[in-house]
N, C-alpha and C positions, 0 to 999 in steps of 0.2 A: 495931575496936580490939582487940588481943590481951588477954585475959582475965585471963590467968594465961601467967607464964614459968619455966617448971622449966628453963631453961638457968642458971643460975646463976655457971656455970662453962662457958667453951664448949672441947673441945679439937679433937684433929684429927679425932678422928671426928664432933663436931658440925659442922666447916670441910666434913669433906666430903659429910655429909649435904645441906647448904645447898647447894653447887655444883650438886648434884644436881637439887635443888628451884630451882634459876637456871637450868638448860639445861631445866626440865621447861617453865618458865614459857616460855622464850626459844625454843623451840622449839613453843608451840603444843600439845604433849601427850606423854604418854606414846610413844607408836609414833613421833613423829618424832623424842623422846629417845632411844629405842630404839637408832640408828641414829647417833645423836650422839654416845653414851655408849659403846656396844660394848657392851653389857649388856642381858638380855633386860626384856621390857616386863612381867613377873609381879616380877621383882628391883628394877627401878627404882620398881614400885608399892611393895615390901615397904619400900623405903626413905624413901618419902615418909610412907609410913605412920609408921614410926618417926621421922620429924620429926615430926609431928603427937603422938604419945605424947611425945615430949621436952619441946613449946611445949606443948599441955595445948592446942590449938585446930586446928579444921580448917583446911587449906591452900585446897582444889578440892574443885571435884566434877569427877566423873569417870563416864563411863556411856555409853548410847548417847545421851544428849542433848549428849555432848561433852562438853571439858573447859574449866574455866572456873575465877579463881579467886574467894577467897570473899570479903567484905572484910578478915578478918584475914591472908587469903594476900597480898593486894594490899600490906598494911602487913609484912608479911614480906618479900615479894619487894624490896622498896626499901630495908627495914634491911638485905637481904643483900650487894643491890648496893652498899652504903657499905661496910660491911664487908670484904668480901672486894677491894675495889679497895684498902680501907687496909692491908689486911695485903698484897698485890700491891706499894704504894707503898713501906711499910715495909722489908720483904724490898730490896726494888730498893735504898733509900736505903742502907740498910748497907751494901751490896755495895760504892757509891757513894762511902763516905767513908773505903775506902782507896785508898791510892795506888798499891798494885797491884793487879791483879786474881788474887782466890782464888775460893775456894768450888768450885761444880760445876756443868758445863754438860752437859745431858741430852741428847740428840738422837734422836730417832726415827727412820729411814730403811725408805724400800721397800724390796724385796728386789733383786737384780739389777741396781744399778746400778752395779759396781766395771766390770764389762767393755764401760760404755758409755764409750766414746771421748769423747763431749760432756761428761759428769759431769768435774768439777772440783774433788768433793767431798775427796779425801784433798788436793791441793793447796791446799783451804781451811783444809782442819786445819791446815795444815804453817804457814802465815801464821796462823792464831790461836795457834796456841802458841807460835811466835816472838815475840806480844804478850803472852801468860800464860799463861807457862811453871808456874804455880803454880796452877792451875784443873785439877780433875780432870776428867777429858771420858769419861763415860757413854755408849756408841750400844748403840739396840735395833735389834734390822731387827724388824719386825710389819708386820701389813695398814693400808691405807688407814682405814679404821675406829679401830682402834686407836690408832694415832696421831693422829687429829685431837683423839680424847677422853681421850688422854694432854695432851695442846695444851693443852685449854680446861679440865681437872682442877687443870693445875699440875705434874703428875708428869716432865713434859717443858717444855723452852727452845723448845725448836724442831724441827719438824719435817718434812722432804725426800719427799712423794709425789708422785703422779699429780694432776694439776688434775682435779677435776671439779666437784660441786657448789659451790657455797661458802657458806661460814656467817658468820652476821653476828658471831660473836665470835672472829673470826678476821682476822689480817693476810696479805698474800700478797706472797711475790717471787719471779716469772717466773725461773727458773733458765737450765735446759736440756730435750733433745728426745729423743725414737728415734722409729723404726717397726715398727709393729704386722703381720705379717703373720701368714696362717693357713699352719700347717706341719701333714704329716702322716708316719706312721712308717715305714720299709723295708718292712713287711710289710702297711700298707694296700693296698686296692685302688690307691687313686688315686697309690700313689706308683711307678709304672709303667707309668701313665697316660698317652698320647704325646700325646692333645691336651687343653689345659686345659679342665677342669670348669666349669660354666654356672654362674652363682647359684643358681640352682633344684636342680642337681644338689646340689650342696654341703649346700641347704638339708635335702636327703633322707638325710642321712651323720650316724651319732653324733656330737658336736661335746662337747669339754672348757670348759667354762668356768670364771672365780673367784664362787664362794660370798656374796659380799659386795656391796652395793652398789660400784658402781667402773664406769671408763670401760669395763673390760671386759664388766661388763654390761650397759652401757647399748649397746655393739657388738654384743652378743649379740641383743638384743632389735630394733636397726635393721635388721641383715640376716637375721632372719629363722631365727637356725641353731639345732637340731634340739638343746640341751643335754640330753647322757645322760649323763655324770657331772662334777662337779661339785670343786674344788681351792682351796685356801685360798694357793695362791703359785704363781710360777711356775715353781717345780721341779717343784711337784708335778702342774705343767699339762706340762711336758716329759715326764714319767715317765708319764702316760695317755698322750700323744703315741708314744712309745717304744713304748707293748706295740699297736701298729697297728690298732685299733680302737677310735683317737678320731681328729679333727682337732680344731687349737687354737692361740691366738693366742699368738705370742713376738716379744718383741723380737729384733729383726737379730742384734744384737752376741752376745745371748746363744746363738741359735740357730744362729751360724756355726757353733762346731767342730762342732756333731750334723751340718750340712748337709755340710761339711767329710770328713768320715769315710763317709757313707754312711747314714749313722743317719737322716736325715732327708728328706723334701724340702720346698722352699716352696712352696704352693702359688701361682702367679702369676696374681693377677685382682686389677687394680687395683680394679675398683668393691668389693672385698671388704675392706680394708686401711685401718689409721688411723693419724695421726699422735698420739702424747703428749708434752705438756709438766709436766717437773714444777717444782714449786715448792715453796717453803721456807717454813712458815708458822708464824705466832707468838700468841698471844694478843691479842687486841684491848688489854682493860682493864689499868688497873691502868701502873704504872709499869713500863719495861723497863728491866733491870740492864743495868751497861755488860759485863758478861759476854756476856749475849743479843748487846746490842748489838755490839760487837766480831766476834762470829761469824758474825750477819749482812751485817758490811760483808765480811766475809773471804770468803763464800758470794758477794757479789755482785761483790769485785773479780775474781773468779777465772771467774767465769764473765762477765764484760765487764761489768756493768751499774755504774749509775754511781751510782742514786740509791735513797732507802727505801724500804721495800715499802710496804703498804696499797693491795694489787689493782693491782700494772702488770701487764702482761700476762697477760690471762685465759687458761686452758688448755682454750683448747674441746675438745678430742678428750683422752683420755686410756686408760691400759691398762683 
C-alpha cells in the first residue's frame, strides 16, 4: 500500500516519469528499457529514482539479484496502467467529437526510404490530406530505437521502420520491402576483385555497420563480419563505404546511383544478403484517434493491404 503521495498535482513531467516506470516494469528492467526507451540505463535509473522522491515510496529493487517490483511498485504500476490508458482515451475521444479532423499527426520514419520504389509513403500522405486537409502532419526520420520509444512515450502517432524485434506494447502493419546487399568503395581491394569473395574472405575485411540494435545488427552478428567502424544511418554507412576501407550493408535503390557512377560496387554472394520489411507501428494501449486512424488506413490502402494491424505480417529479416 502506497504510504504517502506527494503527487498532489500530476503534470506532464509526472505523465512522463510514469511512462517510464510502465516500460521499466513492461519490460523486465532497466537494460531492456534501456533499449526501449533510447536512453541510457544510469538516466532511466535517475528517473525512476525521481518518481520514487515524488510518491515518497520505493518502486523495485534493482541490483544483481535482479529487478523486481516492491509491493507499493506493484500498486503503482496498475494506477499507472489506468491512468495513462485514460488520458490515451481521453486525448483520442476529443479528437473524436469533431466532425473534422484537426489537431497533429506525428510520424516517425527510417531514413532512406523516399528512393525505395516499393514505399508508398508520400502517396499515403497525399490521400490523408485529401481527408484532413486541417491536421498538421509532423515527420522525423530517426533510428529504429528512437522511434519505437517515441511510439510507446506518446511523442509520436505512428511510426515507419525496419521489422525486427517486437514489443508487446506495440501494434504492427506489414508495409513494404527492399534488399540488403554488402557493397564496397572504388578504392577497396575487392572492388576489382575479378572473382567474388568467399564468406570467410569477407569475414577477414573491416566491415561498417549501424550502432544500434536493428536488423543490421542482428546481419552483422549472423554472418560473422569483422565490424571496425560503426554508423548511426545509412548515409553514414555509404560515406565509410565511399572512403574504401570499409564493406557495408545498403539498400538496392539507395546504392544504385554510387554503383551507377563508379563509386561503388556490390558485392554479389547470395549467402551474404537479406531481405527487410518495414512496417508501420502504433501504440498498443489506450484509444486510437481517428487521426492515427485515418493515416493508418491511408498507409495500408496505398501499399495494397486491406485490413488493421496488430502483427499481420511479421518482418523476419530487417536492415
Amino acid at each position: 500500500m502506497v504510504k504517502k503521495a506527494l503527487l498532489d498535482q500530476i503534470g506532464d513531467g509526472e505523465i512522463r516519469l510514469l511512462r517510464i516506470f510502465k516500460a521499466v516494469v513492461e519490460c523486465g528492467g532497466f537494460a531492456a528499457a534501456e533499449l526501449e526507451l533510447d536512453i541510457g540505463r544510469s538516466t532511466v535509473s535517475r528517473h525512476i529514482q525521481d518518481l520514487e522522491r515524488r510518491l515518497g515510496v520505493s518502486l523495485c529493487r534493482r541490483g544483481r539479484a535482479g529487478f523486481a517490483l516492491s509491493p507499493d511498485g506493484e500498486q503503482v504500476y496498475r494506477a499507472t496502467g489506468q491512468l495513462l490508458e485514460g488520458l490515451d482515451s481521453f486525448h483520442a475521444g476529443l479528437q473524436d467529437l469533431r466532425a473534422d479532423l484537426a489537431g497533429r499527426l506525428s510520424i516517425g520514419l527510417f531514413d532512406k526510404t523516399v528512393s525505395n520504389p516499393q514505399a508508398r509513403i508520400g502517396e499515403a500522405l497525399h490521400a490523408f490530406r485529401g481527408s484532413a486537409p486541417g491536421v498538421r502532419v509532423d515527420l522525423t526520420v530517426g533510428a529504429i530505437n528512437a522511434i519505437e520509444a517515441g511510439v510507446i512515450g506518446g511523442r509520436l502517432q505512428v511510426g515507419i521502420v525496419p521489422g525486427h524485434r517486437r514489443s508487446d506494447s506495440l501494434d504492427y502493419d506489414d508495409l513494404f520491402g527492399e534488399t540488403m546487399h554488402l557493397y564496397c568503395g572504388r578504392s577497396h581491394p575487392l572492388h576489382g576483385a575479378r572473382q567474388v569473395p568467399t564468406l570467410g574472405e569477407l569475414q577477414q575485411v573491416d566491415y561498417a555497420g549501424l550502432a544500434f540494435h536493428s536488423p543490421n545488427m542482428e546481419a552483422t552478428h549472423r554472418f560473422g563480419l569483422r565490424r571496425r567502424a560503426t554508423a548511426n544511418d545509412q548515409e553514414a554507412i555509404a560515406t565509410l563505404i565511399l572512403s574504401g576501407d570499409y564493406i557495408g550493408f545498403l539498400p538496392d535503390h539507395y546504392a544504385a546511383a554510387f554503383v551507377a557512377s563508379g563509386a561503388m560496387r556490390r558485392i554479389e554472394r547470395r549467402d551474404c544478403t537479406y531481405q527487410v520489411r518495414f512496417v508501420a507501428v502504433r501504440r498498443r494501449s489506450g484509444q486510437v484517434s481517428r487521426v492515427t486512424r485515418t493515416f493508418l488506413q491511408a498507409l495500408r490502402t496505398a501499399h495494397g493491404g486491406a485490413t488493421a494491424g496488430g502483427d499481420q505480417g511479421a518482418a523476419d529479416g530487417a536492415r
